[in-house]
C-alpha positions in Angstrom: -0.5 12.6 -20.8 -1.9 11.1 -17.6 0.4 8.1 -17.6 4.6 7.9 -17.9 6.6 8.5 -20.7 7.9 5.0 -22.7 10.8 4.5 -24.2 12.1 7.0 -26.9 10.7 6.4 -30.8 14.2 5.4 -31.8 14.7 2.9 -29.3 11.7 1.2 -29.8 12.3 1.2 -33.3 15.5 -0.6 -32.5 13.7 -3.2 -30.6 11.6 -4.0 -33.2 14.8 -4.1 -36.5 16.2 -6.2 -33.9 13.3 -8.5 -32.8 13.0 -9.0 -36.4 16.7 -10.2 -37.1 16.4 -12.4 -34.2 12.7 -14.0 -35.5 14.8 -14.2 -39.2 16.8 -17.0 -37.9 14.4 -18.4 -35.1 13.1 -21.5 -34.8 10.5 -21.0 -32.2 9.2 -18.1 -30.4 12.4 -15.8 -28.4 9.1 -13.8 -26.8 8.7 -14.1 -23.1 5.6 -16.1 -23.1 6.2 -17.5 -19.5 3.8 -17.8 -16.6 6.3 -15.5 -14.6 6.0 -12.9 -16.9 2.3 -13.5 -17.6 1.9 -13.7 -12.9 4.6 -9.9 -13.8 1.8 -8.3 -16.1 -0.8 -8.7 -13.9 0.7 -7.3 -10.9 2.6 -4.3 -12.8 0.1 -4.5 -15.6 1.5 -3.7 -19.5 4.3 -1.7 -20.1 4.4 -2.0 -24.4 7.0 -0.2 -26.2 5.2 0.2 -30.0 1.6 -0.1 -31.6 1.5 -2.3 -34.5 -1.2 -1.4 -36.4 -1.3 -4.8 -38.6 -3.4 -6.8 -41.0 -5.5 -10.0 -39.5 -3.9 -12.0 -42.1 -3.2 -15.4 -40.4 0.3 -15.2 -41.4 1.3 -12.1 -40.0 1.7 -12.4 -36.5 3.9 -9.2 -35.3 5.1 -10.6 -31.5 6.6 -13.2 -33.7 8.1 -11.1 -36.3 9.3 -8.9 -33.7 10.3 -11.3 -30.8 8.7 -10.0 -28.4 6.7 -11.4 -25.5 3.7 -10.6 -23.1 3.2 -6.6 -22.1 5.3 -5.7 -25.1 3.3 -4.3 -28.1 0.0 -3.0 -28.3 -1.5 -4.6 -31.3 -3.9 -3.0 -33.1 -5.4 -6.1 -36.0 -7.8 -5.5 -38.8 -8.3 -6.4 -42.2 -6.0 -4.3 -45.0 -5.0 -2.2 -41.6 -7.2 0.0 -42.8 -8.2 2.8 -40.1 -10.8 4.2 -38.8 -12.3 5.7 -35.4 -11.9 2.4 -33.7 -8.1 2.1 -34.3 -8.0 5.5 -33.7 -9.0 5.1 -30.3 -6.9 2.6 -29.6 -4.0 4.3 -30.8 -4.8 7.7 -28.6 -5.1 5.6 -25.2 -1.9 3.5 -25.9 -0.2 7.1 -26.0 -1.7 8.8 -23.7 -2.7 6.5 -20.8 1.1 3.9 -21.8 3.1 6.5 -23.2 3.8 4.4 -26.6 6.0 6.9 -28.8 6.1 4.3 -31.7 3.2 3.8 -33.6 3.7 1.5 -36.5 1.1 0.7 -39.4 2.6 -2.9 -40.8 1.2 -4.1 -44.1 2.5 -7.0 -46.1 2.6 -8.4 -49.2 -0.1 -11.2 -50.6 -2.6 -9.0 -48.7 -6.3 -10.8 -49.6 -8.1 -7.1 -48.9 -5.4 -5.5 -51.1 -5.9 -8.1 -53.8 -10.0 -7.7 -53.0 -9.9 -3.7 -53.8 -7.4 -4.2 -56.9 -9.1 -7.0 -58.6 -13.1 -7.7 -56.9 -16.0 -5.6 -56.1 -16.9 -7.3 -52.6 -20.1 -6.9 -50.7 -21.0 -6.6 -47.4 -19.0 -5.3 -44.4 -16.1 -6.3 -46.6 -16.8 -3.6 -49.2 -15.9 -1.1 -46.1 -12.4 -2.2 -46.1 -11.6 -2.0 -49.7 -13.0 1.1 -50.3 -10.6 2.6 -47.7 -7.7 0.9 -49.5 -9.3 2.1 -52.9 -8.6 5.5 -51.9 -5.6 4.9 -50.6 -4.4 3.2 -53.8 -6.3 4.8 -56.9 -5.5 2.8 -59.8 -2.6 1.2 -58.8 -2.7 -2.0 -60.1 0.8 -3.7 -58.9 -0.1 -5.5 -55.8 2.8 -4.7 -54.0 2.9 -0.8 -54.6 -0.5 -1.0 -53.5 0.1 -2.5 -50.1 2.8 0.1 -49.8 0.4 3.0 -50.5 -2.1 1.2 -48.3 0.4 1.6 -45.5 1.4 5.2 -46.4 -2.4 6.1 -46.5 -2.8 4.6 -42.8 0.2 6.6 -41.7 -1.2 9.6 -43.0 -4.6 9.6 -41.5 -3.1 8.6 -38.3 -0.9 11.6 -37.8 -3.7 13.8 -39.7 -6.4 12.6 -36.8 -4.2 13.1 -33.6 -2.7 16.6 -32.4 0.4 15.3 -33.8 2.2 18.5 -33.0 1.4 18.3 -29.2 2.5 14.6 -29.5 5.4 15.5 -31.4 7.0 17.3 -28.2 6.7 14.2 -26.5 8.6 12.2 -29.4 5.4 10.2 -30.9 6.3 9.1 -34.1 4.5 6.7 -36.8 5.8 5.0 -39.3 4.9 2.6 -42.6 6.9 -0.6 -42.7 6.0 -4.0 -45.1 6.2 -7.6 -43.9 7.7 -10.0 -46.4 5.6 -13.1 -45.9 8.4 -15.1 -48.0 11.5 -14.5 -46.0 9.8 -12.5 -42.3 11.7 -9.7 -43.0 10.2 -5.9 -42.3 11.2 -3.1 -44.5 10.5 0.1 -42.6 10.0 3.7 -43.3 8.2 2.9 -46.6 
């Protein structure tokens, strides 16, 4: 690892279960969004806590759903969160070169690329997504199930791809969790 250690897995996971309580009841953004900390981020540079590996759905926006502000998470957005080398990438420097030790793959529910591999046969560069979440959900036809094993799939290939064991020692963990688009709230650990 050529840059420091972050905070501990646990306590970041703590961060986010309670930036989520916090955004359950908010009003407006509780992120530090302020040209201080913006003038902070660019002196010190970024300092995240987690990846969120999300969907680009419109309606999931995780420094929202987890309260947090500039130079906190390291987003990762694509369609279905599907992975591939790309995220991949992204995911190894945010480790190595930030020491992240969280790395979380958030699906939701009323996913359109779920929806798109359960019920369509797209074309295009769109057919790439859903044939990654085709074989992540077989022939799982309940839409919610299927985001989950969407999510579980993700999890898997990212602690399949990196030398999880080495990473391990340092505390790297990744986990699945589900955003509720109805209420905001995140069930982790799916």
């Amino acid at each position: 690892m050529s840059h420091k250690v972050n905070i501990a897995a646990a306590e970041a996971l703590e961060k986010l279960r309670a930036g989520n309580a916090l955004y359950l009841s908010a009003s407006t953004p509780a992120g530090d969004i302020s040209p201080a900390r913006r003038a902070e981020t660019c002196r010190e540079g970024q300092s995240p806590y987690a990846v969120i590996v999300s969907c680009s759905d419109s309606r999931v926006i995780p420094e929202s759903i987890f309260s947090a502000g500039i130079g906190e998470l390291f987003v990762i957005r694509v369609a279905g969160n599907v992975i591939d080398d790309h995220q991949l990438g992204s995911i190894e420097y945010a480790a190595e070169h930030l020491g992240i030790r969280l790395v979380v793959v958030l699906g939701h529910d009323g996913c359109g690329a779920v929806d798109a591999a359960i019920n369509h046969d797209p074309e295009g560069y769109i057919k790439f997504i859903t044939d990654e979440i085709r074989l992540a959900i077989g022939s799982e036809k309940d839409e919610y199930k299927a985001c989950c094993l969407n999510v579980k799939r993700s999890v898997e290939l990212i602690e399949s791809s990196f030398e999880i064991h080495r990473e391990e020692e340092h505390g790297l963990r990744v986990i699945g969790a589900i955003y509720r688009i109805s209420d905001g709230r995140v069930e982790f650990d799916i």
